[in-house]
C-alpha angles and dihedrals in degrees: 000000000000091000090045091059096039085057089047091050101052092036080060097047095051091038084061092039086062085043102059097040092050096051096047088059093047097046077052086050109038087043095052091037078056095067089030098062144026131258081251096053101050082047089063095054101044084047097062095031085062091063091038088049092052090052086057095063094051082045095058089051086194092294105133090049095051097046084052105056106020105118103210095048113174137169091257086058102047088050089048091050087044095050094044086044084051098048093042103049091036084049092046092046095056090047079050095058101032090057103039082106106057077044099060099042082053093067091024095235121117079208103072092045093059091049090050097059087040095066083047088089098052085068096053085051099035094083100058081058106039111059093042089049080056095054101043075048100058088039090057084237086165090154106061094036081063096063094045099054088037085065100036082056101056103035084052094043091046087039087064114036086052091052098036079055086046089063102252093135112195099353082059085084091042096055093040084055087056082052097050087044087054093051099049100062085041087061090045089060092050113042107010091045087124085061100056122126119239125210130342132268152151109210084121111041095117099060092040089051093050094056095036087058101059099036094045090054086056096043094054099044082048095059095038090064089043100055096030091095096052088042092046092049096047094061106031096044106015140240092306102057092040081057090060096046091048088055097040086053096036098091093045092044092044085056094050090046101053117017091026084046101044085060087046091051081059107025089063111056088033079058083055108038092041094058091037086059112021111003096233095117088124094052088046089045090055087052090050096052084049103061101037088053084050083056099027108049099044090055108039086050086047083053093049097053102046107033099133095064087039090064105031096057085033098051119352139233107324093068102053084122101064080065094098092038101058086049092066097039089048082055086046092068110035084078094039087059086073092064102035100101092029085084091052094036095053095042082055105056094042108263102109086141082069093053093046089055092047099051093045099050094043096038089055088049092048086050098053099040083054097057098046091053087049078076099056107042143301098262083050086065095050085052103048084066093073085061088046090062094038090065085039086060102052097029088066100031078065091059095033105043075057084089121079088230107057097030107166088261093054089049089050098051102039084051093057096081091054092046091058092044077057087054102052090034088064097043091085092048094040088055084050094057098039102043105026106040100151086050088081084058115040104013099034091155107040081051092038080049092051102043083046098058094034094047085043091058098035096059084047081053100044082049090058110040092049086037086228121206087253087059080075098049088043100052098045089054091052080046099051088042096059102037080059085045083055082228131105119017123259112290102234 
């Protein structure tokens, strides 16, 4: 068991240490793609990227994951998840290309359609990456997988800015995600070769197909009420307007998608190999709420707050519009941080079929919800999010209160400390905006600066003063820093 939480830990320490490289490179990207291209442009491309991003999940069939938790896992069975992840993407990527044209007459705009056949090509390269990612996944080869979406960041960051300069306008993120792509299967030659797949089969299609089928359902559904809103928006109010709501959504999303996403990386296959070996995968699942509500809270409170300067020093200018939308969005996870690790949870101890039910119960409500706020206004959409997640949460705390460990008693009270770091987290940005209204106006950095730095102590504070699981974390990586520095003894 003591093995088992020194793996997770540096699994999750290298899984961060991709996180906050990689985020550093696309802030760099997104700011400077900012200045490079128009509201109208970036609409384009996150238009076509919500129906791309629905075929993944088609494309995936549920594979990774299974490779991932599946508890008998042989070499019969890893060439029989390759060769179904090869048919289905080549086979999605010629119905791509084949319909970006129907697509972009949907939404009236060539440009779509182009995107859309660009991206074509991610799904031909997509299944040399993903199986070996998997693997290296399954096996906690953190390390390795840090080098390789370390290089598929950059090359796709670097990709894009150059031919964004070059004048390429939207399909300049299209053709850097080919590159990515492209990088990505490179660093899986290099440094994952022990994990390539050999050879194709399918001794194991039925069982593959049993589990696909049910986590795909889920997974499309999943992305459908994700990219609804971009989607929605697209059509009812136009690119413009679907540029806004990108950016309004782009730091959340860049959050979810890296440091959400570097627990998630972890928390998974720990889920799986927690309940395969010693059946405390909820216990683990509450811990895991509990730190990333210690990260998440405090900074999507600290975003909401303080959205103007966000965007202004983001993004500049052009997008002061998409102020009032990221507010709501940043709400709107708060309380999706909540589910974010209940799908994975869930797939890892065996009851997919939960998940499948879930998702599709909450993404058509979503949906729906969407829809009926594209009536009202844009800003309506981006609020109608928060009461999404809202029916998520209580959707999957239903499913998940059902175990004697994380009984809904047992959620609330292990959540407290993190709600009152949110509260002293906000105390500095709450005085801002209080005190020094005209600063968001006229002095958006120097306010932007200050939040920043009291928002910043008095988390460090909050986290003090509940001891807060995250105290522990904190204080063994101080520890670790200074016994490499030969300095201070270990912090106990």
């Amino acid at each position: 068991m003591a093995h088992n939480k020194l793996g997770i830990r540096k699994a999750l320490t290298l899984s961060f240490a991709q996180t906050c490289i990689s985020l550093c490179l696309s802030v760099a990207t997104i700011i400077i793609l900012s200045r490079l291209l128009t509201p109208a442009e970036v609409g384009v491309y996150s238009v076509a990227v919500g129906f791309v991003a629905l075929m993944h999940m088609l494309r995936d069939f549920g594979v990774s994951e299974f490779v991932v938790q599946d508890p008998l896992l042989g070499n019969d069975l890893i060439r029989t998840a390759f060769t179904m992840n090869l048919i289905i993407a080549w086979c999605l990527a010629a119905i791509l290309f084949g319909s970006s044209e129907l697509i972009g007459e949907f939404f009236r705009d060539p440009g779509v359609a182009r995107v859309t056949r660009v991206m074509s090509l991610v799904f031909v390269l997509l299944p040399f990456g993903t199986t070996h990612m998997a693997l290296m996944k399954r096996s906690f080869r953190f390390d390795t997988m840090l080098k390789i979406r370390l290089g598929e960041t950059a090359v796709r960051g670097g990709a894009t800015i150059a031919l964004a300069y070059a004048g390429f306008t939207y399909m300049s993120m299209a053709w850097g995600s080919v590159a990515g792509m492209g990088a990505l299967i490179l660093g899986c030659e290099i440094w994952g070769r022990e994990y390539r797949v050999r050879g194709v089969g399918f001794r194991h299609w039925r069982r593959i197909l049993h589990f696909g089928w049910n986590r795909t359902i889920a997974d499309v559904v999943m992305q459908m009420g994700t990219q609804s809103a971009n989607i929605i928006v697209g059509k009812m109010f136009g690119m413009p307007a679907a540029g806004f709501y990108s950016r309004g959504y782009g730091i959340v999303n860049l959050f979810v998608t890296n440091v959400v996403g570097a627990v998630g990386n972890v928390s998974f296959p720990a889920y799986a190999r927690e309940h395969r070996e010693t059946k405390m995968a909820p216990e683990l699942f509450l811990k895991s709420v509990v730190y990333l509500t210690g990260i998440s809270w405090p900074f999507f409170a600290f975003c909401a707050l303080m959205a103007f300067p966000i965007i202004r020093v983001a993004f500049g200018n052009q997008w002061d519009a998409a102020v009032p939308l990221m507010r709501w969005l940043c709400g709107a996870a708060m309380v999706g941080v909540l589910t974010f690790q209940c799908n994975g949870f869930f797939t890892a101890v065996g009851r997919y079929r939960d998940v499948t039910k879930v998702e599709l119960q909450y993404q058509l409500a979503r949906i729906g919800i969407s829809i009926l706020a594209a009536f009202y206004s844009l800003e309506a959409v981006a609020a109608s999010q928060v009461l999404g997640y809202v029916i998520a949460a209580v959707l999957y705390y239903w499913k998940v209160v059902q175990y004697e460990s994380v009984r809904l008693r047992n959620v609330i009270f292990a959540l407290l400390p993190s709600a009152m770091v949110t509260l002293t987290s906000c105390v500095v940005p709450l005085a801002v905006l209080g005190l020094w209204p005209e600063s968001l106006a006229n002095h958006y950095l120097a306010a932007f600066v200050v939040a920043s730095a009291g928002g910043g102590l008095g988390w460090l504070l909050g986290i003090a003063l509940t001891k807060h699981p995250l105290l522990i974390e904190i204080q063994r990586g101080l520890s670790s820093i200074f016994r490499r520095a030969g300095g201070a003894p270990e912090i106990s």
